[in-house]
Every structure is written in structure tokens, then in C-alpha cells.
VEXNUTOR-968070 format. One record per residue (C-alpha): x negated, y negated, z negated; residue in one letter. Coordinates in nm, 2 decimals. Example, Ala and Ser with C-alpha at 12.3 -4.5 7.8 and 13.67 -1.06 7.14 Angstrom:
% VEXNUTOR-968070
(node (-1.23; 0.45; -0.78); a)
(node (-1.37; 0.11; -0.71); s)
//
This chain:
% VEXNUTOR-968070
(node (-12.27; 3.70; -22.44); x)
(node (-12.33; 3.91; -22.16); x)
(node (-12.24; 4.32; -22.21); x)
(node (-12.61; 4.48; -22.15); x)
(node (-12.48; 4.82; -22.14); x)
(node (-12.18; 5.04; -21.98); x)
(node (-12.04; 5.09; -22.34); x)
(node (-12.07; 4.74; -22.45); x)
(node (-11.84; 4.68; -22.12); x)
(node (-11.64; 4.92; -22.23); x)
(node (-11.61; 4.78; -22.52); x)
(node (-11.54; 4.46; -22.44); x)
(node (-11.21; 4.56; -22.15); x)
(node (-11.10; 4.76; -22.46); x)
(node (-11.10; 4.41; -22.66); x)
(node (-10.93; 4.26; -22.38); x)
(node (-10.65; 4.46; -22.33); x)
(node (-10.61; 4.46; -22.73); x)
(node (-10.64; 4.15; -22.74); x)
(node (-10.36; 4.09; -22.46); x)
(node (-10.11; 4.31; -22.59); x)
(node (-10.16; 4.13; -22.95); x)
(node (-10.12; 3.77; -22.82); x)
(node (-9.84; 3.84; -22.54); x)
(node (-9.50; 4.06; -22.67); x)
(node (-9.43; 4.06; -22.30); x)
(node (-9.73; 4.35; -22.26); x)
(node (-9.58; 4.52; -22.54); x)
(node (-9.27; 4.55; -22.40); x)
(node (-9.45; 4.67; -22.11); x)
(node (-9.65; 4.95; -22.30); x)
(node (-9.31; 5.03; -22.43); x)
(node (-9.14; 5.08; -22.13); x)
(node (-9.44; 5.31; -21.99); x)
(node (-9.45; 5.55; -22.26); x)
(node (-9.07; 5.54; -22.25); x)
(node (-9.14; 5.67; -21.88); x)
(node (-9.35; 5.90; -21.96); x)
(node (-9.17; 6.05; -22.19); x)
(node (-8.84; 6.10; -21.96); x)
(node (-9.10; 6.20; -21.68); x)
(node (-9.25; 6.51; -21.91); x)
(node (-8.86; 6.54; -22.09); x)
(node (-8.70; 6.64; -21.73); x)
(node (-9.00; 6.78; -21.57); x)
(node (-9.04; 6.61; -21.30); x)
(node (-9.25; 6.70; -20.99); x)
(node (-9.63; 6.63; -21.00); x)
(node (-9.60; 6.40; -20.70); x)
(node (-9.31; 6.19; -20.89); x)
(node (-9.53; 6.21; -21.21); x)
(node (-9.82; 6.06; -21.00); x)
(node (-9.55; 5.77; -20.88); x)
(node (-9.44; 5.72; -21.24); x)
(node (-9.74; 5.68; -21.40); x)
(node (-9.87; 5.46; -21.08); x)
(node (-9.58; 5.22; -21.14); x)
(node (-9.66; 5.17; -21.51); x)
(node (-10.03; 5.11; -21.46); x)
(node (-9.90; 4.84; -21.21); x)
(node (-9.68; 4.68; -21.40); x)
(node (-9.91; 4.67; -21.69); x)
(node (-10.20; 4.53; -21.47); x)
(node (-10.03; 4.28; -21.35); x)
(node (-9.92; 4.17; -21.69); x)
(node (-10.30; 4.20; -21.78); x)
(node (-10.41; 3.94; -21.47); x)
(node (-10.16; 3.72; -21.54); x)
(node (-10.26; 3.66; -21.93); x)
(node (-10.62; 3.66; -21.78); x)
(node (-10.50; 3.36; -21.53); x)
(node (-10.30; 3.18; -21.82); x)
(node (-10.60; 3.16; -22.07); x)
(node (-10.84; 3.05; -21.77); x)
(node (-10.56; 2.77; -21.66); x)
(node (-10.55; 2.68; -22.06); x)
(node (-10.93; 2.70; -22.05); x)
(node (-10.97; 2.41; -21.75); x)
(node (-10.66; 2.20; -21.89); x)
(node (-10.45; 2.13; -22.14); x)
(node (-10.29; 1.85; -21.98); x)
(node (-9.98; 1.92; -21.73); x)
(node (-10.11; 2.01; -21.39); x)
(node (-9.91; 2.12; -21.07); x)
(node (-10.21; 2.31; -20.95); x)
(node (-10.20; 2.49; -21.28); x)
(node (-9.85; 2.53; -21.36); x)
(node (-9.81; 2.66; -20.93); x)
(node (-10.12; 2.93; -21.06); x)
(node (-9.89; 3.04; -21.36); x)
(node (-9.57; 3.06; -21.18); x)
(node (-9.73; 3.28; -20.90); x)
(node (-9.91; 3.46; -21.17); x)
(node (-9.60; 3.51; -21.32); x)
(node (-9.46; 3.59; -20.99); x)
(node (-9.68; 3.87; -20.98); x)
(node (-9.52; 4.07; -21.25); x)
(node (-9.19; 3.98; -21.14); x)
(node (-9.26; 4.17; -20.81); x)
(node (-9.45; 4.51; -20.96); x)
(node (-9.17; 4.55; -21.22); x)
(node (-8.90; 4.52; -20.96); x)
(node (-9.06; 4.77; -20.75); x)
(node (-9.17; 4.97; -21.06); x)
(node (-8.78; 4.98; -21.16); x)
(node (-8.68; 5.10; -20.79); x)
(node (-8.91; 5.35; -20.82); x)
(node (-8.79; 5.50; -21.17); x)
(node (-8.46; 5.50; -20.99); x)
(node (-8.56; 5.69; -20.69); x)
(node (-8.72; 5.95; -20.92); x)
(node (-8.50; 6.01; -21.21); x)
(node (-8.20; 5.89; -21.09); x)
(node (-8.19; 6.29; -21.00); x)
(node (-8.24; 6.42; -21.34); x)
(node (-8.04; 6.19; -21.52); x)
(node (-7.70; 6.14; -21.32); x)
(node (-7.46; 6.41; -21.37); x)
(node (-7.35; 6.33; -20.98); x)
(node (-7.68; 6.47; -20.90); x)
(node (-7.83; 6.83; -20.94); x)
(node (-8.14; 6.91; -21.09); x)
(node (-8.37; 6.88; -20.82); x)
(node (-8.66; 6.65; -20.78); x)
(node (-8.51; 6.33; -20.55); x)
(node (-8.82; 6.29; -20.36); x)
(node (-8.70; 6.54; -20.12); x)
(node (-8.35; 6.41; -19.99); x)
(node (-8.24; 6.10; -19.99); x)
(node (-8.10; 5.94; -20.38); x)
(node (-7.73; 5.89; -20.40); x)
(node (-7.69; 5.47; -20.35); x)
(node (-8.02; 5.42; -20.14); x)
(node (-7.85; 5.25; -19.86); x)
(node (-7.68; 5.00; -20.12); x)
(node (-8.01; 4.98; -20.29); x)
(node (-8.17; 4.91; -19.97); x)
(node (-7.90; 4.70; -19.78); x)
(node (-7.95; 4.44; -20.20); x)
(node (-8.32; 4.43; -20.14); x)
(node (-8.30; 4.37; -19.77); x)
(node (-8.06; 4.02; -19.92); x)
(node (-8.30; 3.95; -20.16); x)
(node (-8.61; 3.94; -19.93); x)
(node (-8.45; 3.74; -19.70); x)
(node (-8.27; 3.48; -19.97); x)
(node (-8.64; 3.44; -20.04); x)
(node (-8.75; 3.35; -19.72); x)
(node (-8.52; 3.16; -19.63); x)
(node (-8.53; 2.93; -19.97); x)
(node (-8.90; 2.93; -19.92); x)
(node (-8.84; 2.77; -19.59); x)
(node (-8.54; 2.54; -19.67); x)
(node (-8.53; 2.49; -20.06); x)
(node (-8.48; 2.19; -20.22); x)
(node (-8.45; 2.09; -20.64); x)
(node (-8.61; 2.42; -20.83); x)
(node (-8.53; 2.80; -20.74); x)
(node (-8.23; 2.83; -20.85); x)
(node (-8.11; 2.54; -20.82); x)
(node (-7.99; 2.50; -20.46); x)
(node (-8.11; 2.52; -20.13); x)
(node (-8.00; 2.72; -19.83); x)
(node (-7.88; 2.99; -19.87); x)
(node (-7.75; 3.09; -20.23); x)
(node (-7.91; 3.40; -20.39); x)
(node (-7.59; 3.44; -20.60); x)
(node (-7.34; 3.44; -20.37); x)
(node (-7.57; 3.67; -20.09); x)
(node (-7.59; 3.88; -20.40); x)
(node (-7.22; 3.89; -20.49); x)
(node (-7.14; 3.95; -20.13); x)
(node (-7.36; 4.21; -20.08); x)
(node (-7.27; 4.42; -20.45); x)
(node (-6.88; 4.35; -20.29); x)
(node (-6.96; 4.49; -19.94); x)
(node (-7.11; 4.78; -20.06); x)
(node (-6.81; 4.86; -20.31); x)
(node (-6.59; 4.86; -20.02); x)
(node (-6.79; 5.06; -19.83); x)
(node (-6.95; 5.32; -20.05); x)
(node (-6.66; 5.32; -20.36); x)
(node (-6.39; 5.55; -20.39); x)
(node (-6.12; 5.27; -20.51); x)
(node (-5.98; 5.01; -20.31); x)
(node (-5.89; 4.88; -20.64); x)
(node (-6.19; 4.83; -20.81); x)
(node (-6.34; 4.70; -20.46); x)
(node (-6.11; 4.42; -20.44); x)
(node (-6.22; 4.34; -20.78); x)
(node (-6.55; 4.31; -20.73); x)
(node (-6.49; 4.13; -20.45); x)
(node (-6.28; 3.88; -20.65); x)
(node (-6.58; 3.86; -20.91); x)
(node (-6.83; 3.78; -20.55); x)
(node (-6.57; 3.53; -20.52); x)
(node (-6.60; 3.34; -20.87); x)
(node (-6.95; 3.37; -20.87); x)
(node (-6.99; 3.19; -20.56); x)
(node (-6.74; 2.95; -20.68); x)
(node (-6.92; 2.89; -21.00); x)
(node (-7.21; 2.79; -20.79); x)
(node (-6.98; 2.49; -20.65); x)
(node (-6.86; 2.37; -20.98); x)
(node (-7.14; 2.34; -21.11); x)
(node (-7.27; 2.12; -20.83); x)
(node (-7.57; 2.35; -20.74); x)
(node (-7.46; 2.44; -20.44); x)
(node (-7.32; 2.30; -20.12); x)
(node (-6.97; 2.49; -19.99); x)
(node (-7.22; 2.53; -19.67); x)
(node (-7.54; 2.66; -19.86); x)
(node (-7.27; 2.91; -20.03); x)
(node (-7.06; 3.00; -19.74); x)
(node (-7.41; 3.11; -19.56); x)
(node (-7.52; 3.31; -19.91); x)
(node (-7.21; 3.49; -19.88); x)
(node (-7.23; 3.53; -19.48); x)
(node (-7.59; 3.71; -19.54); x)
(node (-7.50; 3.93; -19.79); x)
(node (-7.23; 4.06; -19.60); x)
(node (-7.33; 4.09; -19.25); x)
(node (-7.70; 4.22; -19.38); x)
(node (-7.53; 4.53; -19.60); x)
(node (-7.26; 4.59; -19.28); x)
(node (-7.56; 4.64; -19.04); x)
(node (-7.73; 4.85; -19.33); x)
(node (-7.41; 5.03; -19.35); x)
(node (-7.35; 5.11; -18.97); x)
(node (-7.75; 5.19; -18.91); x)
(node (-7.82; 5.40; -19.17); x)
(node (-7.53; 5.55; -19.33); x)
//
């Protein structure tokens, strides 16, 4: 039935989202982690401005979440037979969330990473630049493009091959940026030795090609050595 009035709409969104967080733990969680947030955000005092990103990244997180139970039930609604258009609308769904968490994650980095590190001092982190931003960004930079590139040249499911491998770009990249940003040659070469048996893992287990790995591993280097010479 139809809501005649604006409280009967409001009503009915408050339903929903009770609703949503009673049938899906993953929206729990979710609720969780925001008041977790905000709690850390009022604990250390943060900045209006990096209160106003906070809270912004937990009412994205959680919206997305909301949208993507809304697509589920309407998929479940039209079919309850197996479907590619419907399971390609939950997987992007599902994608969805994926992306806003990630970005809501980066975020609580950028802005308490300040207040909870003792290598940092006290002040709010929105107005220099966070101590491991250029690793940060050099990772993300690998990521975005493993993405592209498997969009363009996958094969068999996401993480199961195609060119080029997100774990060894990954590994490569973590590795470079020990190198470059630790304080220990020892502890670089074992993270490089750890790239190294990740990327051979990937050929064991016959889900990648020594080619499809060779390139992961040439992306995540050569991507987090230009992050390192630029912008260092």
C-alpha cells in the first residue's frame, strides 16, 4: 500500500532499514564499524572537516549496503531460478560495497592514522601529507590497473587467472615499497622473498601462467618505482 503521508514514508524507510539490518549481519557489521568510527572520531577530537569525512564515509558504506539488499530482494522477487543477468546485478551490486568500503577504509587512514600512530604527532592529518601515502597510493594505483587490465583480458573467474595476476602485482608492489620506504634491508628482502612465494603459489596451483605472473610482478614494480621517483 501506497504511504499517503510524509510520516507514513517515513515510516516505512525506517522499516526498511530495520528490516535490512535484521535480515543481512553484513549491515550490522556495518553499523558496527560506523559507531566504532564515531567513537574514535569524538575519542581523539578530530577536526570538524575530518569529522564531516568520517561520518560521510560511514553513510556511504552503509548506503551501499542498503541498495544492494534492495537489488538482491528485487532480483529474488523476478527469479528464483539461476540467471546470469541476475547473478551479474548481484555481483555488481555487491561490487558496490566492495568499492565504498575500500575507499571508506582509506579514508579512516588518512584521518586517524594521525591520532593513533605514535610516529605521528597529534595534529589533524588533513593538513600535511600522512606518513605511507605514496605506498598507499603507488598499491591503489596496482590495483586499479590489475582491474583494468583483467577486465580487458580475463579469462575463468576473478581470481582465477587472466593477465595480469593481482597477487603477484600486489606482492611486488608491498616488496618495492619495503625497499624503498623501510628502514631494514633485512626485513625488505623478506618481504620480497614472501612476493616471491606468493607469486609462486599462483603457478603451483595452476592459476596462473609464468607469463600472466611475470607481468603481475612487472606492474607492481615498475608502477610503485614511478610512484616512488614522482612523488616522493
Amino acid at each position: 500500500m501506497k504511504p499517503t503521508s510524509w510520516l507514513e514514508s517515513l515510516n516505512c524507510a525506517i522499516e526498511g532499514i530495520l528490516w535490512a539490518a535484521k535480515s543481512e549481519r553484513h549491515i550490522r557489521y556495518h553499523f558496527v564499524a560506523a559507531l566504532a568510527v564515531v567513537f574514535m572520531a569524538l575519542f581523539f577530537k578530530v577536526s570538524a572537516l575530518e569529522f564531516f569525512l568520517l561520518v560521510l564515509a560511514a553513510i556511504l558504506v552503509i548506503f551501499a549496503e542498503l541498495m544492494n539488499t534492495a537489488i538482491e530482494a528485487v532480483v529474488d522477487l523476478v527469479t528464483e531460478d539461476y540467471h546470469e543477468l541476475a547473478k551479474r546485478a548481484k555481483d555488481v551490486a555487491a561490487g558496490a560495497v566492495l568499492v565504498t568500503s575500500v575507499g571508506a577504509v582509506i579514508l579512516g587512514y588518512l584521518v586517524l592514522s594521525g591520532h593513533i600512530f605514535p610516529l605521528f604527532d597529534s595534529q589533524p592529518t588533513l593538513g600535511k601529507e600522512p606518513q605511507g601515502s605514496v605506498q598507499l597510493g603507488a598499491l591503489l594505483m596496482v590495483v586499479i590497473l590489475v582491474v583494468l587490465f583483467k577486465s580487458r583480458y580475463n579469462y575463468g573467474s576473478p581470481l582465477h587467472g587472466g593477465v595480469p595476476s593481482g597477487h603477484a602485482a600486489v606482492a611486488f608492489s608491498i616488496a618495492v615499497s619495503t625497499f624503498l620506504f623501510g628502514e631494514s634491508f633485512l626485513i625488505g628482502m623478506m618481504v620480497l622473498i614472501l612476493a616471491v612465494l606468493v607469486s609462486q603459489s599462483r603457478l603451483l596451483m595452476k592459476i596462473h601462467t609464468p607469463k600472466e605472473v611475470f607481468l603481475g610482478a612487472l606492474l607492481g614494480t615498475v608502477v610503485t618505482l614511478l610512484a616512488y621517483l614522482f612523488f616522493a
